[in-house]
C-alpha positions as CSV (number, residue, x, y, z in Angstrom):
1,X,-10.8,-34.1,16.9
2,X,-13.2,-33.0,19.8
3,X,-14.7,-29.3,19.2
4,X,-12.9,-26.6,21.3
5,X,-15.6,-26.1,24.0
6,X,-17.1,-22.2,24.3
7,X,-16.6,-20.6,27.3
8,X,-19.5,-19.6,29.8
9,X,-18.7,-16.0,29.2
10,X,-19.2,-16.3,25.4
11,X,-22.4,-18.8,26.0
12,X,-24.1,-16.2,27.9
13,X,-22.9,-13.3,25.1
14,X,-24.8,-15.7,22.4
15,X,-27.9,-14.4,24.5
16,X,-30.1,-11.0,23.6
17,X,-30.7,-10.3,27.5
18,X,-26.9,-9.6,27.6
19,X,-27.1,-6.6,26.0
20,X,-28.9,-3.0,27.4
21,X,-29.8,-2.9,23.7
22,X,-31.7,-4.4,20.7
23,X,-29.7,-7.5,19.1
24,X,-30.5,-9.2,15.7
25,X,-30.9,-12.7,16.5
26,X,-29.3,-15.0,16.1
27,X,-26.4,-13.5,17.5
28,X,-23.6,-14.6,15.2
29,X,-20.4,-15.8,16.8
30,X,-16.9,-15.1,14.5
31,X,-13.7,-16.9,16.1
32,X,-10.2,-16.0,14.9
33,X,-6.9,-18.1,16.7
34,X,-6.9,-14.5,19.2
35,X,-10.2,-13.6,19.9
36,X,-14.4,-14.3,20.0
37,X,-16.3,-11.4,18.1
38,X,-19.6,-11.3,18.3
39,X,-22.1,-9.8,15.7
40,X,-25.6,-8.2,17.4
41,X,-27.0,-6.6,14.3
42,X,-25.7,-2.7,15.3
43,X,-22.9,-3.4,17.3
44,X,-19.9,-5.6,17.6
45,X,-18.1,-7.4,20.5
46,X,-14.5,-8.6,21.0
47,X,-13.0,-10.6,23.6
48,X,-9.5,-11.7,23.5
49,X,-8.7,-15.1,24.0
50,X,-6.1,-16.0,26.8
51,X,-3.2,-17.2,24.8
52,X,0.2,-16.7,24.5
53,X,2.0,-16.8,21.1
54,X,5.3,-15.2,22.1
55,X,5.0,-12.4,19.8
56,X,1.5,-11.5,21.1
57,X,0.1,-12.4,24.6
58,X,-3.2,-12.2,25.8
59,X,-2.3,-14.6,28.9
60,X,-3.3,-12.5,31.9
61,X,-6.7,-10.5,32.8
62,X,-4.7,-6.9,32.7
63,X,-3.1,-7.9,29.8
64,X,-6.1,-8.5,27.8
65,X,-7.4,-4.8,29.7
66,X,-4.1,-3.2,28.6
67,X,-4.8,-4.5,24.7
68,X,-8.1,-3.5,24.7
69,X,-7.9,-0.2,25.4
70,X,-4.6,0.1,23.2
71,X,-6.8,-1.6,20.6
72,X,-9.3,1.2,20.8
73,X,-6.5,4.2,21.0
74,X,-4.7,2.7,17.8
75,X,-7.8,2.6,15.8
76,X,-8.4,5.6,16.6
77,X,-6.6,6.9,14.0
78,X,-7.9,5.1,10.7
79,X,-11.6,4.2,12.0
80,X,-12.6,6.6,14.8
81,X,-16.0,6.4,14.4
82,X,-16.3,2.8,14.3
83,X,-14.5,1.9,17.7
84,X,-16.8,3.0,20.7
85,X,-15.6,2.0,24.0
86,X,-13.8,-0.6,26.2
87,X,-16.2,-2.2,29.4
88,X,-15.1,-4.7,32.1
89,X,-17.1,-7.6,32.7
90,X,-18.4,-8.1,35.8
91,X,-19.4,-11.6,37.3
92,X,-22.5,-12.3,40.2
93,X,-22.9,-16.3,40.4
94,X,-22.6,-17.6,37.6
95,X,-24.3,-14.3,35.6
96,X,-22.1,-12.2,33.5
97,X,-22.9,-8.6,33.2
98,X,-21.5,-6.0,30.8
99,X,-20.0,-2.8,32.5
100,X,-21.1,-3.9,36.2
101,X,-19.3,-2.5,38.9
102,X,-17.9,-5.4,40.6
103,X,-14.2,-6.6,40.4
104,X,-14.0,-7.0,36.3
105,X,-13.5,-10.6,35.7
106,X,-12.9,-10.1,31.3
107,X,-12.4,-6.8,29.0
108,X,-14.9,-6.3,25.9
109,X,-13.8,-4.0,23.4
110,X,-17.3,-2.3,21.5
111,X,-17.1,-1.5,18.1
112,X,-19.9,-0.4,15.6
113,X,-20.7,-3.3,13.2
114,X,-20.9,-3.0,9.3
115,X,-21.5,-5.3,6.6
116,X,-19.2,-8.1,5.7
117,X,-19.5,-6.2,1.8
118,X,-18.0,-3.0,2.8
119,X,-14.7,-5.2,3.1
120,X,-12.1,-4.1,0.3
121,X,-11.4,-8.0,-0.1
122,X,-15.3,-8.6,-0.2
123,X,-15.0,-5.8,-2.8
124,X,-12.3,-7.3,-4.5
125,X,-14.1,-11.0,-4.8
126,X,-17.2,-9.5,-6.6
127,X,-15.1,-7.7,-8.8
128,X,-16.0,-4.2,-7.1
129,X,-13.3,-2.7,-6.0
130,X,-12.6,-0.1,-9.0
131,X,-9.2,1.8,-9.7
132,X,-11.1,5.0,-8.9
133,X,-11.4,3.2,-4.9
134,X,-7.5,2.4,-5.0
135,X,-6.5,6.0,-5.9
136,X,-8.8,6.7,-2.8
137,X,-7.1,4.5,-0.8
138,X,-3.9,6.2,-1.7
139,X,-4.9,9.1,-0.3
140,X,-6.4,8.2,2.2
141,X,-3.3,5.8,3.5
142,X,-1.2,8.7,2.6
143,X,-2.8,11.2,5.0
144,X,-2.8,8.3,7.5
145,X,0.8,8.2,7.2
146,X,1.2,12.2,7.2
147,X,-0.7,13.1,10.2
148,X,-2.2,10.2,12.1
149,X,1.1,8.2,12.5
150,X,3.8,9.5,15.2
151,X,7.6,8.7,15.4
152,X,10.2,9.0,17.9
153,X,14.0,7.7,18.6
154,X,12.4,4.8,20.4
155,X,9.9,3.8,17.1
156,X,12.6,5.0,14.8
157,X,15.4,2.2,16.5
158,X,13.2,-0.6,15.0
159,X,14.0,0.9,11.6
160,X,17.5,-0.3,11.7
161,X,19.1,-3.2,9.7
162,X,19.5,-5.4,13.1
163,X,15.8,-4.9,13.5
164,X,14.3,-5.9,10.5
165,X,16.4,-8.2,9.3
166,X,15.2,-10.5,12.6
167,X,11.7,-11.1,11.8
168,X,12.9,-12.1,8.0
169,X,15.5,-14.8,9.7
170,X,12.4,-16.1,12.1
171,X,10.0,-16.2,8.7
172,X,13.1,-18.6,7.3
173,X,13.6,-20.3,10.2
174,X,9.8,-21.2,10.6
175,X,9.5,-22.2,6.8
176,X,12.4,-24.7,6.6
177,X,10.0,-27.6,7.5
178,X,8.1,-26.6,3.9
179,X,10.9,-27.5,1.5
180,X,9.6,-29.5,-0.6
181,X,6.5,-29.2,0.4
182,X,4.6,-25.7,-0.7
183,X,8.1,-24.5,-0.4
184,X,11.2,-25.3,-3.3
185,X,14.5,-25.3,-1.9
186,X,15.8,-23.7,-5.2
187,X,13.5,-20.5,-3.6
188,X,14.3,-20.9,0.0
189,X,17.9,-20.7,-0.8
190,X,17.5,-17.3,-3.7
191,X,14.9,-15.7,-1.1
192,X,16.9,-15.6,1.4
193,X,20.4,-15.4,0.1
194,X,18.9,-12.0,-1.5
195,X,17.3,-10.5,1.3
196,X,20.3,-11.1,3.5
197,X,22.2,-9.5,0.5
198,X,20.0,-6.5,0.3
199,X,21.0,-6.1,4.6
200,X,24.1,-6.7,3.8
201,X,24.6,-4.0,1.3
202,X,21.9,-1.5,1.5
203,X,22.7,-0.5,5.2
204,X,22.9,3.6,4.3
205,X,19.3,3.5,2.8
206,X,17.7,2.3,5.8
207,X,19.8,4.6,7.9
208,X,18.5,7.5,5.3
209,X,14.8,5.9,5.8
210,X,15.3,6.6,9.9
211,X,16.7,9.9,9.4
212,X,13.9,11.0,7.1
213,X,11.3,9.7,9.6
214,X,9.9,7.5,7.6
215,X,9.5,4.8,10.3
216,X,6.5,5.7,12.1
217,X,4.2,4.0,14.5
218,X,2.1,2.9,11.1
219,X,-1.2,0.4,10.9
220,X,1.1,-3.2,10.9
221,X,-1.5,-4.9,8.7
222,X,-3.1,-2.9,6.3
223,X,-4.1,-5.8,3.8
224,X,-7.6,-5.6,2.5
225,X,-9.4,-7.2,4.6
226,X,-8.7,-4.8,6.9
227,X,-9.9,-2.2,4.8
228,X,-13.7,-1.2,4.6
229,X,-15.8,1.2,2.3
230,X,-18.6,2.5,4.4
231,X,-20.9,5.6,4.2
232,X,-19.0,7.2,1.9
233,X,-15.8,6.8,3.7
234,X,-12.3,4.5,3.2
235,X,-11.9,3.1,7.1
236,X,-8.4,1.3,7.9
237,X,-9.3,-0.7,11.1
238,X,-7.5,-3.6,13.3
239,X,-4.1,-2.2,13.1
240,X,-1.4,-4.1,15.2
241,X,-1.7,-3.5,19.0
242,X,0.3,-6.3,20.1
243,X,3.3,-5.5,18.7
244,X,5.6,-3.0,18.7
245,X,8.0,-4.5,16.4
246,X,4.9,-5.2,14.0
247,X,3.7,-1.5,13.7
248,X,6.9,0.4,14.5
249,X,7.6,0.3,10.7
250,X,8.6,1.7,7.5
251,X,5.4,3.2,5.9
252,X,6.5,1.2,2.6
253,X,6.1,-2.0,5.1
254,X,2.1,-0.4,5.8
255,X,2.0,0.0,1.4
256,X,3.6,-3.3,0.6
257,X,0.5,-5.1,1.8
258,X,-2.1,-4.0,-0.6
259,X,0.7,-4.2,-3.7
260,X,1.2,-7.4,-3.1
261,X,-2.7,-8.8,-2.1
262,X,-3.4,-7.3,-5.8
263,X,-0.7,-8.5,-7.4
264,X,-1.0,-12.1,-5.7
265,X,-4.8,-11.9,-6.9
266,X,-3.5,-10.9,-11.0
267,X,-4.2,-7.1,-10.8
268,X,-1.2,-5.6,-11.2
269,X,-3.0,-2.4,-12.6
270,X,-5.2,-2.0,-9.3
271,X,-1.6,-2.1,-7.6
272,X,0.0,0.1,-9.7
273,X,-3.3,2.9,-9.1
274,X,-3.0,2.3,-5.2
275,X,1.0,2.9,-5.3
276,X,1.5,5.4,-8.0
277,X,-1.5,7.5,-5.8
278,X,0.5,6.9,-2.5
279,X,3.5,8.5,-3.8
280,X,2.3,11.2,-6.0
281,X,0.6,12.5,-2.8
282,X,3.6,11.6,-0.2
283,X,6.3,12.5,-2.8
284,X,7.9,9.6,-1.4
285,X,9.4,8.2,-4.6
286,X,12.6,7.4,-3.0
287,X,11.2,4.6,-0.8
288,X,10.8,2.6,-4.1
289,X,14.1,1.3,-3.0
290,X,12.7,-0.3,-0.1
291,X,9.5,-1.7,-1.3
292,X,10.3,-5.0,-3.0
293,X,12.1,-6.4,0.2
294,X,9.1,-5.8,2.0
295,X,6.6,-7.1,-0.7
296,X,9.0,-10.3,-0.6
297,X,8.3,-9.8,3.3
298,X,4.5,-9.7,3.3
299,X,4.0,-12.7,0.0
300,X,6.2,-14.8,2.8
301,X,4.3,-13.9,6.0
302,X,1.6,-14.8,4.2
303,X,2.7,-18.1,2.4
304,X,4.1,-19.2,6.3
305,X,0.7,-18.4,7.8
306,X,-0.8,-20.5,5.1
307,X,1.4,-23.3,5.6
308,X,0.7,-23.5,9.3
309,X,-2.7,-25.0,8.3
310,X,-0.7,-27.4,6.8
311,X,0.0,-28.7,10.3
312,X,-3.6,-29.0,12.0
313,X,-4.9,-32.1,12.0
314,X,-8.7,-30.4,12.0
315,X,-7.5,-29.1,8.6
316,X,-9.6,-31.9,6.7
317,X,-6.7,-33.6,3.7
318,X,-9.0,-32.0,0.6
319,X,-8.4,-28.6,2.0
320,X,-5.1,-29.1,2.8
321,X,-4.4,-29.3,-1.1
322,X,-5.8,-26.1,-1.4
323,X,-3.9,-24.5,1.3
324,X,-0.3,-26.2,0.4
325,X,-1.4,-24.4,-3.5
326,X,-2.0,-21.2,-2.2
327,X,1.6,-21.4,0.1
328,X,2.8,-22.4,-2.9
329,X,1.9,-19.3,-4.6
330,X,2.9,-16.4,-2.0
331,X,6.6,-18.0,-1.5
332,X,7.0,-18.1,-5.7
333,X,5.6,-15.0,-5.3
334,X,8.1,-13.6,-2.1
335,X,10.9,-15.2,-4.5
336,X,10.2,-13.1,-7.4
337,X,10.3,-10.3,-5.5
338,X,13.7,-10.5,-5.2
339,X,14.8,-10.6,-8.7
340,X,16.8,-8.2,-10.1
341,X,14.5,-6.3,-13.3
342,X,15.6,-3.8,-16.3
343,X,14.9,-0.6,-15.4
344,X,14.0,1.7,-18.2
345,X,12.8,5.4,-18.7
346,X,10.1,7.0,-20.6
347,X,9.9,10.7,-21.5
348,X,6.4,12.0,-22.1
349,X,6.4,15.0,-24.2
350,X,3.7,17.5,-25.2
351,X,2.3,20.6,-24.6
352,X,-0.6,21.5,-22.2
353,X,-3.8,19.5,-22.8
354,X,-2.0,16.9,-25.2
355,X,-3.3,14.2,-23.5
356,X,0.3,13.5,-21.9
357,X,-0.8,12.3,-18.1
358,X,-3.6,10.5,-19.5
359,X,-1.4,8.1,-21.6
360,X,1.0,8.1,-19.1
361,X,-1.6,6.3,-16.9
362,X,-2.6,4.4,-19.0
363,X,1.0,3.1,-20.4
364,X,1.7,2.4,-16.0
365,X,-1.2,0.5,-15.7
366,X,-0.2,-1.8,-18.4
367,X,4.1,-1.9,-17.9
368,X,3.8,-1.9,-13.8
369,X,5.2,2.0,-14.1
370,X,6.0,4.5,-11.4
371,X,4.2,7.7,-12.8
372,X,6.0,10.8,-12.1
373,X,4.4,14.0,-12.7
374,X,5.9,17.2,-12.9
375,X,3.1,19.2,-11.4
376,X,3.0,17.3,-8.5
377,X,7.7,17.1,-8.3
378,X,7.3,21.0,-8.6
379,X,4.6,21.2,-6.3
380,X,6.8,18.9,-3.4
381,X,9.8,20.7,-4.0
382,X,7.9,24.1,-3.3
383,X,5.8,22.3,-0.4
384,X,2.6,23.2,-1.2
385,X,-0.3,21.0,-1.3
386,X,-1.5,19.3,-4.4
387,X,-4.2,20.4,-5.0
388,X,-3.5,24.3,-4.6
389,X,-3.3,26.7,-7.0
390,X,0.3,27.5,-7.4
391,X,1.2,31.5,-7.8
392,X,3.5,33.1,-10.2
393,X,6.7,31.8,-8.1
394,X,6.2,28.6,-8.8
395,X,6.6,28.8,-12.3
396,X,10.0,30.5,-12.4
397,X,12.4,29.7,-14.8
398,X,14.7,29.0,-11.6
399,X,11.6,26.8,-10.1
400,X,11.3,25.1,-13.6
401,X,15.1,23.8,-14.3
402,X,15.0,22.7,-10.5
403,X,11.7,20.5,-11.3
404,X,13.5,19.1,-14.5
405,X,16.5,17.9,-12.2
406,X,14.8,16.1,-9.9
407,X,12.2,14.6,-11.9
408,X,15.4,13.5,-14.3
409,X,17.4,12.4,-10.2
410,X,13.8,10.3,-9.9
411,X,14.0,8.8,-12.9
412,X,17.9,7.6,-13.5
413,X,17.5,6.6,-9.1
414,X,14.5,4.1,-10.0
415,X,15.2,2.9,-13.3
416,X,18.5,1.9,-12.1
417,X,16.9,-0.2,-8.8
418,X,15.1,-1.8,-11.7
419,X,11.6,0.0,-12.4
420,X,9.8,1.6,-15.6
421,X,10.0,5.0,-14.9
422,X,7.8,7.8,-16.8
423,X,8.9,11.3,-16.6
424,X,5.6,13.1,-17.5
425,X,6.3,16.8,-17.9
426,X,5.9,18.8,-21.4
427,X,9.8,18.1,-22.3
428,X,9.2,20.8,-24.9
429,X,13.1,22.0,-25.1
430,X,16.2,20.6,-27.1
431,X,17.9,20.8,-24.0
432,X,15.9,19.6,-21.7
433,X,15.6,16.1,-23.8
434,X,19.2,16.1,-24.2
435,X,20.0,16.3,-20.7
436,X,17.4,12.8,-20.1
437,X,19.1,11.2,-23.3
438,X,22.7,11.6,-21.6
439,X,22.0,10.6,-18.4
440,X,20.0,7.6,-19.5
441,X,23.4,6.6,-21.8
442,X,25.5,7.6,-19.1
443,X,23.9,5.1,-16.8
444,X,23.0,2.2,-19.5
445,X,19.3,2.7,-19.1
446,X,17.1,2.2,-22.4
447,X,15.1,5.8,-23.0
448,X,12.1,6.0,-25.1
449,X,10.1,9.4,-25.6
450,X,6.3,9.8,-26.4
451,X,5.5,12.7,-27.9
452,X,1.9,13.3,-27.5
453,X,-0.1,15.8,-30.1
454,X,-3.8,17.4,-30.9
455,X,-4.8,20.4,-32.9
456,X,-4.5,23.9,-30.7
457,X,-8.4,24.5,-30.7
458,X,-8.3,20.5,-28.8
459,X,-5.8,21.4,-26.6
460,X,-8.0,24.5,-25.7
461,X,-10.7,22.6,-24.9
462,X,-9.3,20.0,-23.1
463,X,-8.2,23.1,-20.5
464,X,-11.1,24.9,-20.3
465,X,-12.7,21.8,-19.4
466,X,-9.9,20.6,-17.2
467,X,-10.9,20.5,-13.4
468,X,-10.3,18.6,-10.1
469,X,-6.5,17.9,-11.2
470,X,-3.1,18.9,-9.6
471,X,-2.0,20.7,-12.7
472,X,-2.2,24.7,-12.8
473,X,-2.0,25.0,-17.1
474,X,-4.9,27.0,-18.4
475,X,-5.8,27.9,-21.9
476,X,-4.1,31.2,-22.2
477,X,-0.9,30.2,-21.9
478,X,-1.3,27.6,-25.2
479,X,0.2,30.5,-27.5
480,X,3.4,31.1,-25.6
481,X,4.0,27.6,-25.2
482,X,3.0,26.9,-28.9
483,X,5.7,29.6,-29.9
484,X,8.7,28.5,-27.7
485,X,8.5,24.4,-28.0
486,X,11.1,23.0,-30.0
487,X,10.6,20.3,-32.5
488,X,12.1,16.6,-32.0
489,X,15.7,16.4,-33.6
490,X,16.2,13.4,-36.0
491,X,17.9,11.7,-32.9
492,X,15.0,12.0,-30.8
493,X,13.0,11.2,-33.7
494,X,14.7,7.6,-33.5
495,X,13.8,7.5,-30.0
496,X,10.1,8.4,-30.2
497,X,6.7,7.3,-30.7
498,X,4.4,10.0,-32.3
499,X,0.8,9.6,-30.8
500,X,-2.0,11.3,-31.9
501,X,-4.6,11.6,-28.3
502,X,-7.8,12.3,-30.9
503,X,-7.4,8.7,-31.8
504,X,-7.9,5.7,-29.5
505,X,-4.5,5.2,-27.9
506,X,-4.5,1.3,-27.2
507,X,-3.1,0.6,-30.7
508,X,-0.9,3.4,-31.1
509,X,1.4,2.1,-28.1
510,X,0.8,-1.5,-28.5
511,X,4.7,-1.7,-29.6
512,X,5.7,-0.1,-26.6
513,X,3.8,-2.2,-23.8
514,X,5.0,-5.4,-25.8
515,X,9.0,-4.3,-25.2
């Protein structure tokens, strides 16, 4: 195989007199299948490479103008700061010159370089990347969703069933030539039989996902390497530009990425921080729905793209056993995806300061849970943010029962599409237990409660110390809620698990996790 020659363009870019600035030398040179990038030390340079892929091309001179500067507008939006400018690329004899005033013969899009570390999948390898960073992410993805994204009838059309379902068919279509290979047909034949099941008979959600506008012109590709940590600050960069289809999206497509890169690499509990975040901050529980059909999406994209490899003869035959392993892996992966799961719900029960949303976490880190907080259910349905301070109104008996219903609507919705659910509010009334007990019967769900306690004068201090957190409880309303909670009946006894939050919790739920 002879090497790919570099063009004269790139040859003279591998040069410090190039640039009207100070380069590090040498000038590094990273190719991808689409474009040359070039590292100087401060700054970066792209140049996209004149091919043609059906889904993306880069074929003519104003195409590759057009993507630039679309490139630099879409990026806006998650790394501002770190995409500069767009210059043509002049040509006198045989010297290039960057931004000359001549007819432009190429397009160079300038970016601000950072370290190859900052990269969340960088992170990730040296065992940085910390659930404190995921919950960042979370919030930082969800704002990106909230007000840097825009939708429209046009975007929202790629949201329907017809849509969709065709980039799912051309993954199959591509990936038949891997049975037996990476790919079992046992899985080829579940994967897809399921997804075109799901199409088949989930048509009103995705009609529901449109009407709710929750397919937005998103990022496309928001794994994490496309994620960096740098000065202090979460960037998403290199969003889709190509592509309509590919970044006209549900926002759960933009989620399912990270969910299943962490889950793919065996931390499931990273995954569950970055998407419990998401949706405590978006309130978008219901998209749970959607989510595993596009986790089986992304594992497949990815286990396709792998197997390409499998089909260049550079691609040395000891790496190729690497890269038919790793297939291997996203399409088992993409296949369980599309299993059906027991759903089951968990009541958290306490009063303020018991400890009840820290064992919740805990207990959803270790079962794969969705995390439901009251504070934040009450704080959606009122539509105030998080983080503020709710007045008296929000805590009126009226506001209260309608928290209870749609935190118990959450709950009974996502166990039954298969997830752990766990309410966690102070479920401190007969009734209020009752109600979560019938339902859960009603619908065949298993129900568990965890009741967490402390002595008062803990409880006090665990408010008084309490900051930075979405709930409003302070100290002085301990006695009133001390005086009207009512004590677990013997049938809720038989459904509960006592936990005392003084004590080291691990071994107190160790019974639970194991069901």
């Amino acid at each position: 195989m002879t090497e790919v020659s570099i063009p004269p363009l790139i040859q003279q870019m591998l040069q410090p007199e190039f640039y009207p600035h100070q380069v590090k030398e040498p000038i590094e040179l990273v190719q991808t299948h689409i474009s040359y990038v070039l590292l100087t030390g401060d700054y970066a340079y792209k140049v996209k490479k004149p091919m043609n892929f059906g889904f993306l091309d880069y074929s003519t001179l104003e195409k590759r103008g057009h993507f630039c500067q679309e490139e630099l507008r879409l990026n806006q939006r998650g790394a501002a700061e770190l995409y500069l400018e767009v210059f043509p690329v002049t040509q006198v004899g045989e010297k290039y010159q960057l931004g000359g005033t001549g007819e432009p013969v190429e397009y160079v899009l300038k970016m601000l370089q950072f370290p190859t570390d900052a990269l969340f999948s960088k992170m990730f390898e040296q065992g940085r990347l910390t659930e404190e960073l995921v919950e960042e992410l979370g919030r930082v993805v969800a704002e990106y969703h909230d007000t840097k994204t825009v939708t429209n009838d046009y975007i929202r059309s790629f949201g329907e069933v017809s849509q969709i379902r065709a980039a799912f068919d051309e993954n199959y279509e591509q990936t038949e030539k891997y049975i037996n290979g990476p790919q079992t047909q046992k899985q080829f034949e579940e994967t897809k039989q399921d997804t075109d099941k799901f199409f088949a008979e989930r048509g009103e959600l995705f009609k529901k996902r449109i009407q709710n506008n929750y397919v937005r012109e998103c990022h496309g590709d928001l794994h994490l390497g496309n994620i960096c940590l740098w000065r202090d600050k979460i960037w998403l960069f290199d969003c889709i530009e190509f592509n309509e289809p590919f970044r006209f999206v549900d926002v759960m497509f933009d989620v399912a990425y990270a969910v299943m890169d962490l889950e793919g690499q065996q931390r499931p509990d990273l995954s569950n921080a970055y998407l419990n975040t998401y949706l405590e901050v978006t309130g978008d529980w219901e998209g749970l729905q959607v989510l595993p059909i596009y986790l089986s999406r992304q594992s497949y994209v990815r286990a396709k793209v792998t197997s390409f490899l499998l089909d260049d003869p550079s691609v040395p035959a000891s790496v190729k056993e690497e890269v038919s392993k790793k297939a291997a892996n996203y399409y088992k992966q993409a296949w369980e995806y599309t299993k059906p799961r027991q759903g089951r719900v968990i009541l958290m029960s306490g009063l303020s300061g018991s400890g009840k949303s820290t064992t919740a976490r805990y207990l959803a880190r270790q079962l794969g849970a969705i995390h439901v907080r009251s504070d934040a259910v009450r704080k959606h349905l009122a539509g105030i943010p998080l983080m503020k301070r709710g007045g008296d109104d929000l805590y009126t008996p009226e506001m209260t029962e309608k928290t209870y219903t749609r935190l118990l609507e959450l709950g009974i919705l996502l166990a039954k599409a298969g997830y752990v659910v766990i309410l966690d509010a102070k479920y401190d009334r007969q009734q209020l237990r009752e109600q979560a007990i019938a339902a859960a019967v009603e619908h065949q769900l298993p129900l568990e409660i965890i009741s967490c306690t402390a002595p008062s004068e803990v409880l006090e201090q665990r408010l008084n110390n309490r900051t930075g957190d979405i709930a409003d409880a302070t100290a002085d309303l301990l006695a009133s809620q001390l005086q009207q909670a009512e004590p677990l009946t013997e049938k809720e006894k038989s459904l509960a698990k006592i936990v005392d939050t003084t004590q080291p919790i691990e071994a107190q739920l160790k019974n639970v996790i194991r069901q």
